[in-house]
C-alpha positions in Angstrom: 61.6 -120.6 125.0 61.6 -117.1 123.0 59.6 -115.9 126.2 62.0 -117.0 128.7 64.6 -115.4 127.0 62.9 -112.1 126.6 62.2 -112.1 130.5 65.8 -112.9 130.9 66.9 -110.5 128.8 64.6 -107.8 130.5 65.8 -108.8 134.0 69.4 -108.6 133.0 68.7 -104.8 131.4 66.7 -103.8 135.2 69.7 -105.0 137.0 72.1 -103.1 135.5 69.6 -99.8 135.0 69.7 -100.3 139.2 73.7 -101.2 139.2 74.4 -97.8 137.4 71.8 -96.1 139.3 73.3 -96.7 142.6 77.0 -95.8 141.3 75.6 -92.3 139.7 75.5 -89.9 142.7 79.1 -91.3 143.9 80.6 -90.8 140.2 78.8 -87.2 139.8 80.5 -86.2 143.0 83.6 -87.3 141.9 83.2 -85.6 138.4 83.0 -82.4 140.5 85.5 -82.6 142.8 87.9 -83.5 139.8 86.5 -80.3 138.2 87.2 -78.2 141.0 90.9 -79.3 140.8 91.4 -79.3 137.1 89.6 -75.4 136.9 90.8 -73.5 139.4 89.8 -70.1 139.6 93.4 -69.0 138.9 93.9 -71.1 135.6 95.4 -69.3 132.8 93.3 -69.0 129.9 95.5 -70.6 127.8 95.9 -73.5 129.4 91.8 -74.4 129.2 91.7 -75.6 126.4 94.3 -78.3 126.9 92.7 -79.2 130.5 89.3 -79.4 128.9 90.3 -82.2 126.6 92.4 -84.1 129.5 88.9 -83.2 131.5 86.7 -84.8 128.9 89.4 -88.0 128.6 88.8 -88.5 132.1 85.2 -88.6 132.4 85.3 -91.1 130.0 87.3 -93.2 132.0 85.6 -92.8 134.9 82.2 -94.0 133.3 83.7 -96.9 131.6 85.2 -97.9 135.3 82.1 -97.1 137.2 79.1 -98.0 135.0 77.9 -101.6 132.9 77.7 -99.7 129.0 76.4 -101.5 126.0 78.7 -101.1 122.9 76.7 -98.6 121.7 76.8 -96.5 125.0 80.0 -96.7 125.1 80.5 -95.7 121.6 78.6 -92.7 122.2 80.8 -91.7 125.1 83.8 -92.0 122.8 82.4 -90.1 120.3 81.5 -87.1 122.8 84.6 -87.7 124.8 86.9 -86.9 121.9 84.3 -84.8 120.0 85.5 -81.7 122.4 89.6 -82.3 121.3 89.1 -82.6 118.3 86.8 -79.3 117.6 90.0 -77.6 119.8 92.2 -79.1 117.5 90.7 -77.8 114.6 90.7 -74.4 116.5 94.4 -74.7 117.4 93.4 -74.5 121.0 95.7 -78.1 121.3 98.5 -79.8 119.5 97.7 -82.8 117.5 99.9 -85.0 119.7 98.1 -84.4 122.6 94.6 -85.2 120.4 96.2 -87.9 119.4 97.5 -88.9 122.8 93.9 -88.5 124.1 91.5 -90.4 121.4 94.0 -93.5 122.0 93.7 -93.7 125.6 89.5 -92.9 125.5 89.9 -95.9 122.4 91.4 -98.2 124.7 89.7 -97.2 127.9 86.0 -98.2 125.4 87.2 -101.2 124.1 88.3 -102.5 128.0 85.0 -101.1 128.8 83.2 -103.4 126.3 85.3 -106.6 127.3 84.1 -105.9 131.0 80.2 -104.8 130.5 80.3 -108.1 128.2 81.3 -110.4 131.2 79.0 -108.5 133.5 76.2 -109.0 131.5 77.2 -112.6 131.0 77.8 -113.4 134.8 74.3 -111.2 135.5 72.2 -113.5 133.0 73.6 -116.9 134.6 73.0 -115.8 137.7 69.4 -114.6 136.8 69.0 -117.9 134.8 70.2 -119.8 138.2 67.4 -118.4 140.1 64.7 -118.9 137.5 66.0 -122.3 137.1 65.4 -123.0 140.9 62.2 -120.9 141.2 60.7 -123.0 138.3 62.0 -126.4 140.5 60.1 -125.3 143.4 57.2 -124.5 141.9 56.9 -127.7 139.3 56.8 -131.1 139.2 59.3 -132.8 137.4 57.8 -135.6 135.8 54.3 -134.0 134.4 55.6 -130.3 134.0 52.4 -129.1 135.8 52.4 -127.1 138.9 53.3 -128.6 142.6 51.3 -128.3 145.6 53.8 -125.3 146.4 53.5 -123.8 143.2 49.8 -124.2 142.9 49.2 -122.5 146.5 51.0 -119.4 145.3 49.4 -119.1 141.5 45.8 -120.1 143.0 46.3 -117.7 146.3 46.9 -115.1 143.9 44.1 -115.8 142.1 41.8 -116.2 144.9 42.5 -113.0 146.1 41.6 -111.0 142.5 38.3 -113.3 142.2 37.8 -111.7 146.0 38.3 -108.1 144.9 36.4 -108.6 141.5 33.8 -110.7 142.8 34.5 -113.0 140.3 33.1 -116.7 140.7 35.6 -119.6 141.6 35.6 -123.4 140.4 37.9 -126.0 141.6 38.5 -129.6 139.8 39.9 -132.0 141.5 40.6 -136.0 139.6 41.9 -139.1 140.9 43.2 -141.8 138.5 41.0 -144.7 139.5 43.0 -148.0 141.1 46.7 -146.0 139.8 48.0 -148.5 142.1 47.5 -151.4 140.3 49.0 -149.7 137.2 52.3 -149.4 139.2 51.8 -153.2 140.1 51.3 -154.8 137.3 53.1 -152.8 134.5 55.8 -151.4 136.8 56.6 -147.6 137.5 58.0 -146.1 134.7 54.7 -147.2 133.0 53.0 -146.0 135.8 55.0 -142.7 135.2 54.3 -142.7 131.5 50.6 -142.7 132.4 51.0 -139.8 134.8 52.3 -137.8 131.9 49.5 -138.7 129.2 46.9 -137.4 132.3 49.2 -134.6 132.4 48.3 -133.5 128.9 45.3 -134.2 128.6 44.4 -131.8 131.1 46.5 -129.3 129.5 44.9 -129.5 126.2 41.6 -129.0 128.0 42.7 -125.9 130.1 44.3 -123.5 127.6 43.0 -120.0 128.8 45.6 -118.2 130.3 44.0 -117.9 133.9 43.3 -121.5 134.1 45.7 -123.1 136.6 46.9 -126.9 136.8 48.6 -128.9 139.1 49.6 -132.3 140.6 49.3 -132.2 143.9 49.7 -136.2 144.8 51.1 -138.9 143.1 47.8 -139.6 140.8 45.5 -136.1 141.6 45.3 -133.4 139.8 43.7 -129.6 140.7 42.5 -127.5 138.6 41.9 -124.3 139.9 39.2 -122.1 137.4 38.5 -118.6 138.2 35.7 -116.4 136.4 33.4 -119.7 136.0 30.1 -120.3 136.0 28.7 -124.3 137.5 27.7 -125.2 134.0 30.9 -124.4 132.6 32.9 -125.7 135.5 30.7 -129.0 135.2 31.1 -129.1 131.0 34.7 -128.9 132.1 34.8 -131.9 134.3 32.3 -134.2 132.0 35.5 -133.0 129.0 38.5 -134.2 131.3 36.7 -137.2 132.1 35.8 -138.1 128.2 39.6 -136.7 127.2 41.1 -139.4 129.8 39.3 -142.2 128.6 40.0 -141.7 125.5 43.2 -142.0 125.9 42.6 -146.5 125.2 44.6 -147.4 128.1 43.4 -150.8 129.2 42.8 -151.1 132.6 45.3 -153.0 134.7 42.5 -154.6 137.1 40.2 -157.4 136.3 37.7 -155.5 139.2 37.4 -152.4 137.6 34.3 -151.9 136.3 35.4 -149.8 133.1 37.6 -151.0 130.1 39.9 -148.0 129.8 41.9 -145.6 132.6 39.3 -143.5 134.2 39.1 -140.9 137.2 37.2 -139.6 140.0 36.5 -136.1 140.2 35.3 -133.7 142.9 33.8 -130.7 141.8 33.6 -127.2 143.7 32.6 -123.8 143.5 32.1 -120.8 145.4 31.7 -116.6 145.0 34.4 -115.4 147.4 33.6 -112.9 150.0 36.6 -111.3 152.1 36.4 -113.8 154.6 36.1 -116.7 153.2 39.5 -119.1 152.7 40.9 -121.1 150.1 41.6 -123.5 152.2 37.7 -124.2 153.2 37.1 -124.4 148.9 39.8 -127.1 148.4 38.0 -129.4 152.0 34.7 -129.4 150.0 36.2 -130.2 147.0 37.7 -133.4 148.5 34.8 -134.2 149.7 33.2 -134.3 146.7 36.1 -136.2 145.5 35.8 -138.8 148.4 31.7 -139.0 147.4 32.9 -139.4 144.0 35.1 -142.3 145.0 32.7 -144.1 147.2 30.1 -144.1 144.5 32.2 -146.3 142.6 34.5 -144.3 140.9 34.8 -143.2 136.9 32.3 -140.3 138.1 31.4 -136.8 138.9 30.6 -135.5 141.9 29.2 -132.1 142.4 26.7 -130.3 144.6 25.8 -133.7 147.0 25.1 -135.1 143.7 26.8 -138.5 141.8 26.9 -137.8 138.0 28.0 -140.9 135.8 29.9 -140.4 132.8 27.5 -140.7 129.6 24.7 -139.8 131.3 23.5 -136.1 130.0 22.8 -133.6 133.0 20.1 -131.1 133.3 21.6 -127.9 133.4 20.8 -124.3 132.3 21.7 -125.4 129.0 22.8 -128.8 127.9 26.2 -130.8 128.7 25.6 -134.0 128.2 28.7 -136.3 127.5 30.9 -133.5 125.4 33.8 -135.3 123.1 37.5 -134.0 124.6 37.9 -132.4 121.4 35.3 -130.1 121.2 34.9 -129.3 125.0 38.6 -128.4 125.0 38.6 -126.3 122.1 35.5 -124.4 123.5 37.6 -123.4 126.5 40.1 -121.4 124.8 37.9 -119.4 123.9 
């Protein structure tokens, strides 16, 4: 929350920098042409000093009209707006009533300045707010919190394209909850939905680095999109989500289903990008695999052609084995 509210923040302060911005040449043009008029070539000496102070008075007013200031900008306006009267004053260039005149009107014209900049900057953060808010509904799904196909196409593209240019290596996860139908039918949806959720974070507690990306991108299948991965770790990865989920004791809702506890299917892919190839061709083999997976009876791994059954160990370049959720997960953040 602290973060969101520093990026708010931020995004409030870069509108306004470009607000001001685009009202500065029109003010400074104006500034002048008021200049011209108040010091004419034929002024009388003596009457500068009294036109400098009115000149000074109405600068600040024309930057508290024109520009969003903070308190303290605006402070510092009326500080140098009324600094110039009152060192004429105490030269006995101008008559204290006119000083006084002046730093009342440049008082008032600061504190209406404040009020206004205040409900600006109040009207600018809900509106920024609004469109984060509706940004972040696009992009998420409701229920789980994780990514949506829609938001997942953008944060994966994204990183597709860097593992492209850095020739970095790419794995994609993709899990099914085994028979989630017959959760729905037998315990009813909002169970169903309560399942969803616990799958949810368990995937999130094995995926902590920054670059790893999660989403939900069908009512029970998850995608998790890896970059900068080698096959063992991408594999280690799968063999820990699979562990974390059952783990998580829920009894299955089938008397068919050859495992005691919720379970899923996963598809596993990888692939070193070149500049041709697509995203789009990663995420077919991946369901393939996934399909494979499903077809050779589900609660398993499938990666490379091959079927890999949970608890099992694999022969890999160094050992995997059947990894507890715990450890696996914790490995990963580093």
């Amino acid at each position: 929350m602290a973060d969101y509210e520093i990026r708010t923040e931020q995004q409030v302060k870069d509108k306004i920098k470009a607000l001001n911005k685009q009202r500065a040449v029109l003010l400074i043009a104006f500034i002048i042409f008021i200049g011209i008029l108040v010091f004419p070539p034929a002024a009388e000496a003596e009457v500068l000093p009294a036109r400098l102070s009115v000149f000074s008075s109405v600068i600040l007013l024309l930057c508290s009209a024109v520009f969003v200031l903070s308190f303290r900008g605006s402070l510092l306006l009326l500080i140098a707006a009324t600094g110039i009267p009152a060192v004429l004053l105490g030269l006995g260039k101008i008559r204290f009533e006119m000083f006084l005149i002046l730093f009342l009107i440049n008082t008032a014209a600061v504190f209406l300045s404040s009020i206004t900049g205040k409900a600006i900057i109040r009207s600018f953060s809900n509106e920024i707010k609004e469109i984060n808010r509706l940004k972040t509904e696009a992009t998420t799904d409701a229920l789980t919190h994780l990514l949506n196909r829609n938001g997942l196409e953008q944060a994966a593209g994204t990183a597709w394209a860097f593992c492209k240019r850095d020739k970095k290596k790419v794995g994609v996860i993709l899990a099914d909850i085994d028979y989630f139908k017959s959760y729905n039918d037998t315990l009813g949806h909002p169970e169903g939905d309560h399942i969803l959720t616990q799958v949810a974070d368990s995937i999130k507690s094995c995926f902590r680095r920054e670059t790893d990306i999660i989403g939900r991108i069908g009512g029970d299948e998850f995608l998790i999109f890896l970059p900068d991965v080698d096959d063992d770790r991408v594999l280690e990865m799968a063999q820990s989500l699979s562990s974390s989920i059952t783990n998580l004791k829920v009894k299955t809702a089938l008397e068919n289903n050859p495992g005691n506890f919720l379970s899923v299917s996963i598809g596993v892919a990888t692939s070193a990008p070149q500049q041709d190839d697509l995203l789009v061709d990663l995420y077919k083999t991946v369901d393939k695999a996934l399909y494979r997976a499903k077809r050779a009876g589900r609660n398993c791994i499938s990666f490379h052609d091959k079927i890999i059954q949970i608890g099992v160990p694999v022969k890999t370049s160094f050992p995997v084995g059947v990894l507890s959720a715990r450890t696996a997960c914790r490995d990963n953040e580093n």
